[in-house]
N, C-alpha and C positions, 0 to 999 in steps of 0.2 A: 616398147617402153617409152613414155615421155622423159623429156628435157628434164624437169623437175625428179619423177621419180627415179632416172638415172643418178643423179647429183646426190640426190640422199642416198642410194644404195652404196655410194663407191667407200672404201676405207675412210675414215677420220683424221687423215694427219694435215698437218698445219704446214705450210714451208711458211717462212719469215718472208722469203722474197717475194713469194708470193705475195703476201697482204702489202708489200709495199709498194709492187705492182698494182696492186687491186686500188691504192689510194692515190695513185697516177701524179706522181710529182711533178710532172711536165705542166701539168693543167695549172702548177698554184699560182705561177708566175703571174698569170692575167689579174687573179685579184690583190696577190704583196703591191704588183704596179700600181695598181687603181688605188691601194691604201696609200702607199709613196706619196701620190698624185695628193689625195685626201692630206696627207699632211702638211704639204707645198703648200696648197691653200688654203690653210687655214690662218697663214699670215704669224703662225706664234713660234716662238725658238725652240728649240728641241734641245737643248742643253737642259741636263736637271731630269730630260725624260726617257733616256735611254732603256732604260729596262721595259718600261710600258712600251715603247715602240718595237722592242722585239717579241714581247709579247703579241702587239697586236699584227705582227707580221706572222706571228705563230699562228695566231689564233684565223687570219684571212686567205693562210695557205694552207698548209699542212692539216688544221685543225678541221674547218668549216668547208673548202673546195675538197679535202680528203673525205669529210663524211659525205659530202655532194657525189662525189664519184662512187664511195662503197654504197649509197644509197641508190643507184643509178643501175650499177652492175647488177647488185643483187635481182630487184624487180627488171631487166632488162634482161636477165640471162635465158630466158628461151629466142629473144633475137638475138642476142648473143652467138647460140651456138649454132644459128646461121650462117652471121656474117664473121663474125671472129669464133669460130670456135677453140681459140689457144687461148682465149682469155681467160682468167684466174680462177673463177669458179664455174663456167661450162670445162671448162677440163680437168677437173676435177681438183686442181692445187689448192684452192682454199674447197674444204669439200662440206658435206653439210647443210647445214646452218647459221654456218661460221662467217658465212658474207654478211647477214644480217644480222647477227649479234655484234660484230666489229661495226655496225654499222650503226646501231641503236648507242654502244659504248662511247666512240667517237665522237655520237650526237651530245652525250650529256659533257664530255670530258669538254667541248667545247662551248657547252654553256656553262661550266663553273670557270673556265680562263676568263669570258666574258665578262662574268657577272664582278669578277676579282678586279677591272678598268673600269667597274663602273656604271652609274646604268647609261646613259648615253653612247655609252660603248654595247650593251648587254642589250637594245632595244635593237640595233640592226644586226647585228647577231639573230637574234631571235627572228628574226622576220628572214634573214639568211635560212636559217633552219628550217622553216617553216616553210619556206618557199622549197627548198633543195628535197621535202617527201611529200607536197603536194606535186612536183613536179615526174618524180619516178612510182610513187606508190597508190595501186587503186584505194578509193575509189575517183579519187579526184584524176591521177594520171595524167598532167597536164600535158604531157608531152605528143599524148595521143592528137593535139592539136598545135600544129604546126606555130601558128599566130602567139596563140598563150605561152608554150613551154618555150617559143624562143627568146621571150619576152622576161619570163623569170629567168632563165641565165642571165641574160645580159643585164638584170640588176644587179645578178648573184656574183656575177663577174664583174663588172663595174660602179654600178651605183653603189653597193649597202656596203661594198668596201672602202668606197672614197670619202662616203659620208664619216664609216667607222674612223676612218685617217685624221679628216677634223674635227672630228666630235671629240675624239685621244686628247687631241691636241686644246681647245677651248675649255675641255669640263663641261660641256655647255652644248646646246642647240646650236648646227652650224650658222654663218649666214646663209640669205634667199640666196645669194649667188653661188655656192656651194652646191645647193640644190640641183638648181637650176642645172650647172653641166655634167654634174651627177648625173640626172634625167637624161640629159642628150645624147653620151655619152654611153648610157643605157640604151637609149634606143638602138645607137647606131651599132652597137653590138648581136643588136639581133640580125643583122646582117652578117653581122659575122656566125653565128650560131646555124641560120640555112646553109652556110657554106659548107660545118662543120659537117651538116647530114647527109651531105653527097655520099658519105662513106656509106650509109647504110641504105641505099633507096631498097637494094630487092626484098630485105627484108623486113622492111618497115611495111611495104603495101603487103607480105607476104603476114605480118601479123596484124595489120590492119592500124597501124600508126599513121596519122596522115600528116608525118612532118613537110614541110616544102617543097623539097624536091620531090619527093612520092607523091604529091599530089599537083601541084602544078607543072612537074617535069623539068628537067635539068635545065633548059634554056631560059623558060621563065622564073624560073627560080635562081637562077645566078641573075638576071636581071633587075629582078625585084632588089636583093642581095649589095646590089651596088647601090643601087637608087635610094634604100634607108641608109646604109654607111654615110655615102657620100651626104643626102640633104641633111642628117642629123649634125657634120660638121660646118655646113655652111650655115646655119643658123648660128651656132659656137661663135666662126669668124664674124658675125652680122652682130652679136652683141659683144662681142670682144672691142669691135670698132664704134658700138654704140659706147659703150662704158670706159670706152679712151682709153684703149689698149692696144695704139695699132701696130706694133710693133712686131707684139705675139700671136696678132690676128693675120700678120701676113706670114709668119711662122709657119702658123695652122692652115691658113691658103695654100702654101706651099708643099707639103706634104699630101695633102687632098690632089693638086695638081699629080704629085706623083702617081698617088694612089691611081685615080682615073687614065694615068700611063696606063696602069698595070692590069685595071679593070677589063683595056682593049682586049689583052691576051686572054685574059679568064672570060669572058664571053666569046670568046672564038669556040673556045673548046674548054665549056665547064665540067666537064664529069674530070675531064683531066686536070685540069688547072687549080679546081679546087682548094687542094691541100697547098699546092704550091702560092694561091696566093694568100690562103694562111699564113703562110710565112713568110711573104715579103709584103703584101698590103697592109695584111693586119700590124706588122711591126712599126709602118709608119703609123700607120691608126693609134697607136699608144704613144708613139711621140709625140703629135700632137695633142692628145690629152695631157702627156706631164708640160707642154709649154701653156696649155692652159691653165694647168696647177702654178705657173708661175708668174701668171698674167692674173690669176686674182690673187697671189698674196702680194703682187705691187700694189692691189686696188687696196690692203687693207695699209700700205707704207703712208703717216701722215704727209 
């Protein structure tokens, strides 16, 4: 019996924990930061906007990185029951249909919070969404290609959330500068993202995904890994110190210095170290994004 036809034969019950598992809370943290970040720079006060900031903290974690992941699981769950087979709907906890129905509901409930901040707020939304079932659903399947699919997360994670932070915050079209570490920012998270696939290599090459590590192999692919993280921030510091910011461009040196500490140990031994510099490179990696959130709201101080 296949993956799929098991899943639909098993009973229909729902557990709650389950779907809350299924919408992976751990994961929102990366874009509320990047929205954070997004607000920093946008240079305007946040008094008067409290309610729209929680919303758009709603709306760039729980709402839009939760339908990224139920979008994800669902079309992922025959590698799934590979490499995680306890996950929410290869094990039958959410059983069904039920992963993709939460997952189409999620999609709309997140563009009417959207559309409620606005359109400036509702345009990278949408391009969020857009990106989050080009990335897991055929026929497009981005993920199938290491390059593209790590490329939409790390907007999905960084960019279209930071832009959403100032865009809140202006009413308005951010600045170029906005932009600009949006993008970089972006990029360097797809470094971060091949790191993430270390988890699943036997079964990515085993269903014919050619994410990073499956296809270039753990050593090149943690190397590669370092080498966008890392240039994506020394361009940040290069125009932080063009735009006479040196302050927070030595900030952002500074944690990069760490980070390429940290990089020595995760290229010694990446299948291992993976996760673990997850959690301590990538944490400096967002610190210097929020000091750069606050090296261009001093660029916008007369």
């Amino acid at each position: 019996m296949s993956v799929t036809t098991d899943i639909m034969a098993r009973p229909a019950r729902l557990e709650p924990k389950a779907v809350l598992e299924l919408l992976k809370p751990i994961t929102w943290f990366a874009p509320m930061w990047a929205f954070m970040c997004g607000l920093v720079s946008s240079g305007a006060s946040a008094s008067g906007h409290w309610l729209s900031i929680g919303l758009g903290v709603l709306l760039c974690g729980p709402l839009v990185c939760g339908t990224s992941q139920a979008v994800n699981d669902w079309f992922d769950r025959h590698v799934d029951a590979i490499n995680e087979p306890n996950r929410p709907i290869p094990s039958g906890r959410i059983p069904g249909t039920w992963g993709l129905r939460i997952a189409i509901a999620w999609t709309l409930l997140s563009l009417v919070v959207a559309a409620g901040l606005g359109v400036w707020v509702f345009a990278p939304a949408l391009v969020g969404m857009a990106l989050a079932w080009l990335y897991s659903a055929p026929p497009a399947r981005l993920k199938r290609n290491g390059w593209l699919g790590n490329m939409a997360v790390g907007a999905c994670y960084e960019g279209l959330p930071w832009v959403t932070g100032a865009a809140l915050m202006t009413a308005g079209l951010p600045d170029a500068k906005v932009f600009v570490m949006a993008a970089l920012y972006s990029v360097g998270a797809h470094g971060i993202m091949t790191l993430n696939d270390f988890k699943s290599i036997e079964g990515d090459r085993q269903m014919g995904i050619d994410s990073l590590p499956a296809v270039l192999g753990a050593d090149v692919a943690a190397l590669l890994a370092c080498v966008v993280m890392a240039g994506a921030q020394i361009v940040v510091i290069a125009l932080l110190w063009l735009w006479h910011a040196p302050i927070f461009a030595g900030l952002v040196f500074a944690v990069l210095v760490a980070q390429i500490a940290l990089m020595g140990r995760l290229l010694a031994q990446p299948r291992e170290k993976a996760p673990w510099y997850n959690a301590t490179g990538t944490t400096l990696y967002v610190l210097g994004m929020l000091a750069t959130g606050f090296a261009l709201q001093g660029l916008h101080t007369p």
